[in-house]
PLY file of the C-alpha trace (Angstrom):
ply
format ascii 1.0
element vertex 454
property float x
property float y
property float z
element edge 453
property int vertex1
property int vertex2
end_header
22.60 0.64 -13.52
19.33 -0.27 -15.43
16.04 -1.59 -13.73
16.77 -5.03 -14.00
20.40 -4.85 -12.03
18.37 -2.74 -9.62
16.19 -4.83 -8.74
18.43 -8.12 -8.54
20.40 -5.84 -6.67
17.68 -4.51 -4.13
16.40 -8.29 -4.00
19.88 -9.65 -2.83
20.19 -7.00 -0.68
16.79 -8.04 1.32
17.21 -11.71 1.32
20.75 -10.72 3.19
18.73 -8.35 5.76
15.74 -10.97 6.36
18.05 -13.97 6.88
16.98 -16.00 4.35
20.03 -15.89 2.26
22.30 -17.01 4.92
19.83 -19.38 5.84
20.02 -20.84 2.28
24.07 -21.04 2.45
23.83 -22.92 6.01
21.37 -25.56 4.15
23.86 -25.87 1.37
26.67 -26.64 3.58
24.74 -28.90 5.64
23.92 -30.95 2.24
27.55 -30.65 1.19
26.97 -28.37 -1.69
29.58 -25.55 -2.00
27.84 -21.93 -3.00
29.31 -19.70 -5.94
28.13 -16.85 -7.31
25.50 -17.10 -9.98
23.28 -14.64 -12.55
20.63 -12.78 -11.91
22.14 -11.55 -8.41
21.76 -15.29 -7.57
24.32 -18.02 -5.56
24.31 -21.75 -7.42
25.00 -24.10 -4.79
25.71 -27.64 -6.48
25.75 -31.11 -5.56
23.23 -31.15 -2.69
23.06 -34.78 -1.17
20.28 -34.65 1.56
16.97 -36.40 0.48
14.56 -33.62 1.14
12.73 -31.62 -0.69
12.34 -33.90 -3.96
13.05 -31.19 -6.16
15.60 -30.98 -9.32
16.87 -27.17 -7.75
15.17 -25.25 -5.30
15.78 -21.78 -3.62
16.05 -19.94 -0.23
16.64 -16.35 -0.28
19.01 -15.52 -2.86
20.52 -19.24 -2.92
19.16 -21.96 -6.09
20.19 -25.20 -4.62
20.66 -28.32 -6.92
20.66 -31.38 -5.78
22.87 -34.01 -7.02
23.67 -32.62 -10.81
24.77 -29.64 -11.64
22.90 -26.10 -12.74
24.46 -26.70 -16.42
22.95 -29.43 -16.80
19.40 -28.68 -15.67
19.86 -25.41 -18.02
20.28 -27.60 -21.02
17.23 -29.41 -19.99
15.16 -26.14 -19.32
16.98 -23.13 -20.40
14.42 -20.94 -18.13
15.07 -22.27 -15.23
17.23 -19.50 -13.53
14.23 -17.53 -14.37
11.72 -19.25 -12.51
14.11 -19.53 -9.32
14.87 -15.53 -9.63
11.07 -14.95 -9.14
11.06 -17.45 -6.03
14.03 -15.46 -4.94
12.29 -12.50 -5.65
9.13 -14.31 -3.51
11.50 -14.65 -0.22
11.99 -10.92 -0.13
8.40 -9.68 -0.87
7.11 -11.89 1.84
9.89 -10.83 4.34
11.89 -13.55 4.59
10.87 -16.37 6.72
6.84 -16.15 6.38
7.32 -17.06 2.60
7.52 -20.77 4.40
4.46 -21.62 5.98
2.47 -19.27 2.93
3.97 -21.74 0.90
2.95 -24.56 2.37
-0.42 -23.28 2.71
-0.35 -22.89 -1.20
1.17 -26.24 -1.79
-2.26 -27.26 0.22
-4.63 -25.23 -1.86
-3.79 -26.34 -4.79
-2.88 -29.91 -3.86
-7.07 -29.37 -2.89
-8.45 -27.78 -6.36
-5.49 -29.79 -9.04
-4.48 -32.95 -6.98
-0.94 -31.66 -7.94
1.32 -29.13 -5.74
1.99 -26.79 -8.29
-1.23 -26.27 -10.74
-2.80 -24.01 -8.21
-0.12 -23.20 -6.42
-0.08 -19.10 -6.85
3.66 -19.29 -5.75
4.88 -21.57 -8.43
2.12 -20.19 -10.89
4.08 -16.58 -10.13
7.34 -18.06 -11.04
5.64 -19.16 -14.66
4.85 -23.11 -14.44
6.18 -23.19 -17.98
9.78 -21.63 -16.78
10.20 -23.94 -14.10
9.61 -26.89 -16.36
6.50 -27.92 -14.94
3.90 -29.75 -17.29
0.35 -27.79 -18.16
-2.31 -28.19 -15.93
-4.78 -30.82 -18.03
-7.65 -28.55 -18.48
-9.52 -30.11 -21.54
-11.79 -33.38 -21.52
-11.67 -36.64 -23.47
-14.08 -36.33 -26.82
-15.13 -39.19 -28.01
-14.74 -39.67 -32.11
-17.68 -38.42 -33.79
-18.35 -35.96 -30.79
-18.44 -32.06 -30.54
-18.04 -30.27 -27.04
-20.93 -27.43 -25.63
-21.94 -26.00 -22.82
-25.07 -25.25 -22.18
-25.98 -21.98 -19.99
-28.38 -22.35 -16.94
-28.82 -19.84 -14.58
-27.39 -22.54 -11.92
-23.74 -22.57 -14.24
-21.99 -24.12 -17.73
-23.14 -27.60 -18.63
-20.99 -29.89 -20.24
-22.80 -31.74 -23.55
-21.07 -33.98 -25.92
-23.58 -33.57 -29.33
-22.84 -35.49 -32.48
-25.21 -37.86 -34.70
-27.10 -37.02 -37.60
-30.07 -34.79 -37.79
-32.78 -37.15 -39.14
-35.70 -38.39 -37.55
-34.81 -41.35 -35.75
-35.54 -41.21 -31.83
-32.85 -38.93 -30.37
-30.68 -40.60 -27.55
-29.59 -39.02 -24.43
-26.53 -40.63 -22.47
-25.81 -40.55 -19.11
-22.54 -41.48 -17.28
-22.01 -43.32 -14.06
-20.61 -42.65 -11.10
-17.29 -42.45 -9.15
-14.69 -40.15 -11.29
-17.11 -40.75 -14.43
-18.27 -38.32 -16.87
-19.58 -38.30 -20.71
-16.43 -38.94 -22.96
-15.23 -42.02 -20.62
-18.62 -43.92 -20.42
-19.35 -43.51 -24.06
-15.98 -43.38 -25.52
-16.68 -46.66 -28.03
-20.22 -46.12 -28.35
-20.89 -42.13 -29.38
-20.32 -42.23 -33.05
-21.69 -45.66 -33.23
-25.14 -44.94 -31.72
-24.91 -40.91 -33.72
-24.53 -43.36 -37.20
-28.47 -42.29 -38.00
-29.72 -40.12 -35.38
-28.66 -37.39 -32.86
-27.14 -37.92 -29.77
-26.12 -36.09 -26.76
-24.32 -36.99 -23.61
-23.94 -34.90 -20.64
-21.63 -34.61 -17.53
-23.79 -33.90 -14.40
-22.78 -31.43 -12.40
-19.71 -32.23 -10.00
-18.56 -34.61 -12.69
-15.96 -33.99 -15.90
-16.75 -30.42 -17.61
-19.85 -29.56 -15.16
-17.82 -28.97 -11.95
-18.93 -25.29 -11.00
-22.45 -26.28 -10.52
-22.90 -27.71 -7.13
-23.59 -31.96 -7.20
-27.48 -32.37 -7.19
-27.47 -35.59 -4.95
-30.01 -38.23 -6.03
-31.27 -39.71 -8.87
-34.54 -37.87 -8.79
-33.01 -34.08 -9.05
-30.19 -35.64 -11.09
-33.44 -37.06 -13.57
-35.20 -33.75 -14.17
-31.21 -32.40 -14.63
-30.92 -34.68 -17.29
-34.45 -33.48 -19.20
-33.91 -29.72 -18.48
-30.63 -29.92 -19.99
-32.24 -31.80 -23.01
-35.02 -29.29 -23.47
-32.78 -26.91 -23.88
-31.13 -29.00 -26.95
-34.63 -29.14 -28.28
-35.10 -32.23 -27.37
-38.44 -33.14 -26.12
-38.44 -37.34 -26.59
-35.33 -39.71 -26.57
-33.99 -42.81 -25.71
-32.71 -42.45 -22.46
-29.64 -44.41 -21.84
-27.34 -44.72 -18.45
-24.34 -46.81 -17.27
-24.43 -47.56 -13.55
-25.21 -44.32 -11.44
-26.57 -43.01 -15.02
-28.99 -46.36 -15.39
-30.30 -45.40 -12.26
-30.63 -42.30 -12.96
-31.89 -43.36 -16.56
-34.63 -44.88 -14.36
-36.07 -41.94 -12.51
-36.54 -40.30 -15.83
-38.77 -42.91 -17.28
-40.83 -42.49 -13.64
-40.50 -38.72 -13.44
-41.10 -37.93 -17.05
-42.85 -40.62 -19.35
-43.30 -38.82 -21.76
-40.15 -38.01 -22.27
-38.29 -41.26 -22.06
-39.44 -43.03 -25.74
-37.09 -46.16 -24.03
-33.96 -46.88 -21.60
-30.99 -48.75 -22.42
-29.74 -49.70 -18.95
-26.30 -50.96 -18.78
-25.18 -52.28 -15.10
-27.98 -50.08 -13.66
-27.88 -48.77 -10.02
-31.29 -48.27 -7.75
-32.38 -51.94 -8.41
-30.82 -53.33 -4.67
-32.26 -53.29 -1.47
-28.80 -53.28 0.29
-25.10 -52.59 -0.41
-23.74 -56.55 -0.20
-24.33 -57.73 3.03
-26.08 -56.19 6.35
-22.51 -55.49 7.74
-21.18 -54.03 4.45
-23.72 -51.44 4.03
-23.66 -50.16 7.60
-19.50 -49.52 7.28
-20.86 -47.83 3.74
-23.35 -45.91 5.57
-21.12 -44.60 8.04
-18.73 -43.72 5.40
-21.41 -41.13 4.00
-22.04 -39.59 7.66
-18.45 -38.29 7.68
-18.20 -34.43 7.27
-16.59 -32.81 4.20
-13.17 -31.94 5.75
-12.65 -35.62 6.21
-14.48 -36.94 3.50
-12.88 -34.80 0.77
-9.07 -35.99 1.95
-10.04 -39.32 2.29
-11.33 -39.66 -1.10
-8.41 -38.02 -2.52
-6.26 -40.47 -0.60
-7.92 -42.99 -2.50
-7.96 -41.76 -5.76
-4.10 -41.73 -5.95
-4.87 -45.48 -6.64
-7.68 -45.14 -9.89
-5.50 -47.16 -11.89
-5.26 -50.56 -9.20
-9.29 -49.26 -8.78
-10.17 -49.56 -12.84
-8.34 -52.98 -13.12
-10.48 -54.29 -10.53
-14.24 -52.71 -11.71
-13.74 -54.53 -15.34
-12.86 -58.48 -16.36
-10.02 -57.44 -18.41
-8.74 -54.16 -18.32
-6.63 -54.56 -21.49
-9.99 -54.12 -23.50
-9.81 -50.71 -22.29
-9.27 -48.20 -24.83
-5.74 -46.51 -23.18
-7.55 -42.90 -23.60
-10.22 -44.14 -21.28
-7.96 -45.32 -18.86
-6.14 -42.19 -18.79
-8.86 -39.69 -18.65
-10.27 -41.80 -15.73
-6.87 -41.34 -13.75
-6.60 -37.82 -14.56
-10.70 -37.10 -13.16
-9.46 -38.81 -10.23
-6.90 -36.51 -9.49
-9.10 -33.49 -9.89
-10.21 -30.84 -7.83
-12.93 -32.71 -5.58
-12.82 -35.57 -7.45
-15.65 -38.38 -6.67
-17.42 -35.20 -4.57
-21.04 -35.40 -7.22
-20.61 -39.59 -6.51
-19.87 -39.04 -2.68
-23.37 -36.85 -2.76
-25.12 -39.40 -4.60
-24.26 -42.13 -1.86
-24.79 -39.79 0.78
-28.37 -39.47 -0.91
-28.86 -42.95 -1.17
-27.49 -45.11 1.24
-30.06 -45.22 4.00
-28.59 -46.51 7.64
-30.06 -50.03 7.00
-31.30 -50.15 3.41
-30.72 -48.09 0.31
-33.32 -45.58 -0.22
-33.43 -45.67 -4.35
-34.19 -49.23 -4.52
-36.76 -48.70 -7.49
-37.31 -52.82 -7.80
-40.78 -52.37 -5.56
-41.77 -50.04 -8.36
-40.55 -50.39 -11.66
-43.35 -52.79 -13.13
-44.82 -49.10 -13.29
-42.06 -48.52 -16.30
-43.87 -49.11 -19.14
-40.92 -47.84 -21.84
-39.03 -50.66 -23.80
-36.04 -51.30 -22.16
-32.71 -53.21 -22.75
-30.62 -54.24 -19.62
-27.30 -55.23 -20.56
-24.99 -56.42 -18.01
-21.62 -57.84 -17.06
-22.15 -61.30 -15.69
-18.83 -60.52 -14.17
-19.72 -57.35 -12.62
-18.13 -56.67 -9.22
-19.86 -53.32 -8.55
-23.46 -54.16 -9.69
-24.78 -57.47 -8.67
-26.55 -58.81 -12.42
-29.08 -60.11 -9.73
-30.87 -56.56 -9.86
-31.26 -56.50 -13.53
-32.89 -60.13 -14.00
-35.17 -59.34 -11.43
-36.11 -56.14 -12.79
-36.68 -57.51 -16.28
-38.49 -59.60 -15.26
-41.37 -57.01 -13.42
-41.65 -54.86 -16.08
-43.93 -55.20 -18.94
-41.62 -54.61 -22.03
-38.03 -55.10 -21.25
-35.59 -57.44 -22.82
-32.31 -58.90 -21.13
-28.74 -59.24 -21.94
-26.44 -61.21 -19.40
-23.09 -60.62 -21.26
-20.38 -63.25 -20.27
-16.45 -62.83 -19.36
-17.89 -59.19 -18.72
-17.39 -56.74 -15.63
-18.97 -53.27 -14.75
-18.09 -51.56 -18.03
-20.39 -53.81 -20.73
-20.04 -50.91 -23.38
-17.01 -50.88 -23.67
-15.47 -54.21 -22.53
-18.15 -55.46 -25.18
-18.41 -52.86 -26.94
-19.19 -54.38 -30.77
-21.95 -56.65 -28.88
-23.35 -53.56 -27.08
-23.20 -51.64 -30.01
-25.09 -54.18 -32.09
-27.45 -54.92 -29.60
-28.28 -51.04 -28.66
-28.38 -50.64 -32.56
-31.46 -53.32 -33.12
-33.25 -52.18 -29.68
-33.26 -48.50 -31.31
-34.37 -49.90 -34.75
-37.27 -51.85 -33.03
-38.10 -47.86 -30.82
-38.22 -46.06 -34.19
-40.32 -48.97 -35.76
-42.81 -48.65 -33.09
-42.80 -45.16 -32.55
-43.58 -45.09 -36.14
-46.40 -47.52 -35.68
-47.92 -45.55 -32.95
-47.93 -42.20 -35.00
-49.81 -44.18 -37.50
-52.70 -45.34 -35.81
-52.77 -41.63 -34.32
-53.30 -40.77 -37.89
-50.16 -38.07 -37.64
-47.04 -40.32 -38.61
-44.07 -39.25 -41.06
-42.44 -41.65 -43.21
-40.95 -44.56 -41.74
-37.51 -44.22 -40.62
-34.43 -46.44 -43.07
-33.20 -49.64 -41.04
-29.82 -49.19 -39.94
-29.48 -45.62 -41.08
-29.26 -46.73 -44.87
-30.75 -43.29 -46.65
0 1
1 2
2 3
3 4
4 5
5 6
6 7
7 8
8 9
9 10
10 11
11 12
12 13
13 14
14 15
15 16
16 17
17 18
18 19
19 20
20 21
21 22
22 23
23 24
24 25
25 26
26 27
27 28
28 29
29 30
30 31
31 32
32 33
33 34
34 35
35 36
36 37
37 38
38 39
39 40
40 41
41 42
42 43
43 44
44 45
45 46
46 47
47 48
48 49
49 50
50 51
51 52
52 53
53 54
54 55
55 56
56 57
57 58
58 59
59 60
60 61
61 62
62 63
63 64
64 65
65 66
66 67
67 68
68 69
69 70
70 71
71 72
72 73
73 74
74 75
75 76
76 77
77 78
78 79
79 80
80 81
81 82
82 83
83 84
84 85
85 86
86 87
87 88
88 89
89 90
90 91
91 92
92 93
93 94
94 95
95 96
96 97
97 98
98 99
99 100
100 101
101 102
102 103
103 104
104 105
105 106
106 107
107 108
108 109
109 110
110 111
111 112
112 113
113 114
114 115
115 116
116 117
117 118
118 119
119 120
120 121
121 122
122 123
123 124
124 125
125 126
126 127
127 128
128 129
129 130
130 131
131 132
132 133
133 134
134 135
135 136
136 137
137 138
138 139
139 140
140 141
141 142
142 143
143 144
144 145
145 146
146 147
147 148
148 149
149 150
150 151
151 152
152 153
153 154
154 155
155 156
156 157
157 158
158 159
159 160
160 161
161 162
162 163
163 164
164 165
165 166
166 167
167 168
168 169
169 170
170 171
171 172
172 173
173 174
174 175
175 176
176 177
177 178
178 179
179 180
180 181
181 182
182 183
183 184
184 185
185 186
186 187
187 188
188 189
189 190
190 191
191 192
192 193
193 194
194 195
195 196
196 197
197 198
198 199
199 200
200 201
201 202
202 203
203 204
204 205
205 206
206 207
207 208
208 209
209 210
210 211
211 212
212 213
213 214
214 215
215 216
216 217
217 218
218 219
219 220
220 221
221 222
222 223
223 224
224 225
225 226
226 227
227 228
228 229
229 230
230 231
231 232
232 233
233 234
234 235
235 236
236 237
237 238
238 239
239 240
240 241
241 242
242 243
243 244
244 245
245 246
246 247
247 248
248 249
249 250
250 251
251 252
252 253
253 254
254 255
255 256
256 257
257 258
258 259
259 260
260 261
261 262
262 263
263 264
264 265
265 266
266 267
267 268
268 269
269 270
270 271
271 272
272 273
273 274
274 275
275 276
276 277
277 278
278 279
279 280
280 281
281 282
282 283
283 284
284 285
285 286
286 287
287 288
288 289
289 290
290 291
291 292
292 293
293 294
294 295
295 296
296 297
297 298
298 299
299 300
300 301
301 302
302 303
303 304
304 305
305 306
306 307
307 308
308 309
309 310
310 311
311 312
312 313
313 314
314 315
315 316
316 317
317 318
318 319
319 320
320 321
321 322
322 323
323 324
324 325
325 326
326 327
327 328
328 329
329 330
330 331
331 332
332 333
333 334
334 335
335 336
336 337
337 338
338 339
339 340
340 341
341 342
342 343
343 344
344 345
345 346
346 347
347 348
348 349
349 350
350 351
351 352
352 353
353 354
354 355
355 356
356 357
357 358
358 359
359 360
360 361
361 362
362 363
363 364
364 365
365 366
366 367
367 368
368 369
369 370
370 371
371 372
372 373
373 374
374 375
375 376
376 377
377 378
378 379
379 380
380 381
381 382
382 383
383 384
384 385
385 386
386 387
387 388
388 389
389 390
390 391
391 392
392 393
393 394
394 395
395 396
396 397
397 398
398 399
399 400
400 401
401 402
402 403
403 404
404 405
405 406
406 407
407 408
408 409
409 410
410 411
411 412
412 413
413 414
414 415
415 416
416 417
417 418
418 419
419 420
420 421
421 422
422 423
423 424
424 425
425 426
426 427
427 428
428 429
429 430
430 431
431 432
432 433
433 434
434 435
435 436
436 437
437 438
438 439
439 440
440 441
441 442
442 443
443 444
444 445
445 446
446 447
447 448
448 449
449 450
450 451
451 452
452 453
């Protein structure tokens, strides 16, 4: 008898002893499947009609039970399939029969917590090869936009995330930052990255507890998120850039130009956050504040709970969600689905959201932002009130406004050629003047090419 038989053998022989095996035959019967014997030192019990589990074949003890079809024709499907039921088999008798149950479930939990799926993480059904039981791979990689290349940047703190692209000349660098929710770098500038790179460099990071910058720990608010943004920068050897945000990001896009002026050369603010003194009404923002006082164990399910429904969400943040490039929309589903998904936006708003008012409402201060800046916002927008960004505009000392119609909370890319043509002639007028400024300093280079001609 060679090793394998011996152990198929000594496996059978377990699952008989620890009661699981028979247990598996009286389930069988109960569903109306009849038991035969099988390979591997396994029983095939066919034609299972009870509703529960949802599973194309399953196994307890020795016995692979298949509902409603037969084990031929699941093997044509997935000829490894046996395979992957031998090692649950194998599972029952290494965790003495009946305990294999609730460790199971507790597994199913875990990684239902880390993947949003009940197998990814699962170290039961990762045991039994995912591949073998048919199970798709785990999405690990992040969307790139065209004209992009992934890093990661080391800081003591953990891996950074940075999409870098552009060209290397000496045009005023731009730094993009995402918004909030299940955001990160590659969603928020999808349409715009090799647009904006045409004729200079740019970079766009995921903060951390967003998209590829998960294992460090979400900073909270804008502020700490701000000097994020310029650390990570500096370490690009980048030292002055146009600072541009979506949303969360304009906010955060913001606190740099307060925080670091010398830095930010300008902001591009599209459907910025921190410009509101409340969240909607007095009644709204209380429920929202409450919302933030709830403790992790209850937050965390709750927001998964709700992120089973991104798609309905996205259709209702934008004015027409067929505008929507289709990889957006599914690299927005798929972040919501991950492992504490929304946790770096559910910090931010527990940051933020003060009992009666929100605590980043920059509007008292931002006439103190000298740095040209270009709002552009959805008139439509159902997250951001436009309200925010016309008053803003109109308090600081060189800032321009664009009230885009038939738009929602996504300008840049539900209007993406008008963002990218307006974003493109705001950056031409930055390098213009930067120029102009180096001159009467009596240290300037040669004037930067309009529109990136050579």
């Amino acid at each position: 008898m060679d090793d394998t038989s011996r152990d198929h053998r000594l496996r059978a022989i377990v699952n008989w002893v620890n009661l699981t095996t028979p247990l598996g035959f009286a389930i069988a019967w109960a569903g109306r499947a009849r038991p035969r014997r099988g390979p591997c030192g396994l029983w095939v019990a066919e034609g299972y009609r009870l509703g529960f589990p949802a599973a194309g074949a399953f196994t307890i003890g020795s016995v692979v039970i298949v509902p409603r079809g037969t084990m031929s024709s699941l093997l044509r499907r997935n000829p490894r399939l046996l395979e992957h039921e031998a090692a649950h088999a194998r599972q029952w008798a290494i965790c003495a029969g009946l305990a294999f149950l609730p460790l199971y479930a507790a597994a199913t939990a875990w990684s239902r917590w880390r993947t949003g799926t009940a197998y990814a993480a699962n170290l039961f059904e990762v045991g039994a090869d995912l591949a073998a039981g048919g199970y798709p791979a785990p999405q690990t990689n992040h969307l790139i936009p065209p004209g992009a290349e992934e890093r990661f940047v080391g800081l003591p703190c953990g891996r950074v995330r940075v999409l870098v692209g552009g060209t290397g000349n000496r045009n005023t660098p731009v730094v993009l930052i995402h918004g909030g929710g299940t955001d990160n770098a590659g969603i928020s500038w999808f349409r715009s990255f090799s647009a904006l790179g045409a004729d200079r460099k740019v970079i766009a990071i995921d903060l951390p507890g967003f998209g590829g910058t998960r294992e460090i720990p979400p900073l909270g608010g804008p502020g700490p998120m701000a000097d994020f943004v310029v650390r990570v920068a500096e370490e690009l050897a980048i030292s002055k850039a146009v600072v541009a945000g979506v949303s969360m990001g304009g906010d955060v896009a913001l606190n740099v130009a307060r925080r670091h002026p010398d830095f930010a050369a300008a902001l591009i603010l599209i459907g910025p956050g921190g410009l509101a003194d409340r969240v909607g009404g007095r009644i709204t923002h209380f429920v929202s504040w409450l919302g933030t006082q709830l403790p992790d164990w209850a937050l965390l399910p709750l927001a998964r709970l709700a992120n089973q429904f991104a798609g309905t969400v996205l259709k209702a943040i934008v004015n027409d969600p067929a505008t929507l490039p289709a990889e957006v929309v599914d690299e927005f589903v798929r972040e919501a689905r991950a492992s504490k998904a929304g946790l770096g936006y559910g910090r931010y708003n527990q940051a933020t959201l003060g009992r009666r008012r929100l605590t980043n409402n920059l509007l008292p201060v931002v006439h103190e932002i000298s740095a040209p800046t270009l709002f552009f916002h959805g008139e439509d927008d159902p997250i951001v009130d436009p309200a925010g960004s016309r008053r803003a505009a109109g308090l600081m000392p060189n800032a321009q406004l664009l009230i885009v119609p038939q738009t929602g909370h996504w300008a840049q890319l539900e209007a993406h050629e008008l963002f990218i043509e307006s974003a493109r002639a705001f950056l031409r007028d930055v390098d213009v003047s930067g120029s102009k400024a180096g001159t009467q300093n009596g240290c300037a280079d040669a004037a930067p090419a309009a529109d990136g001609a050579a």
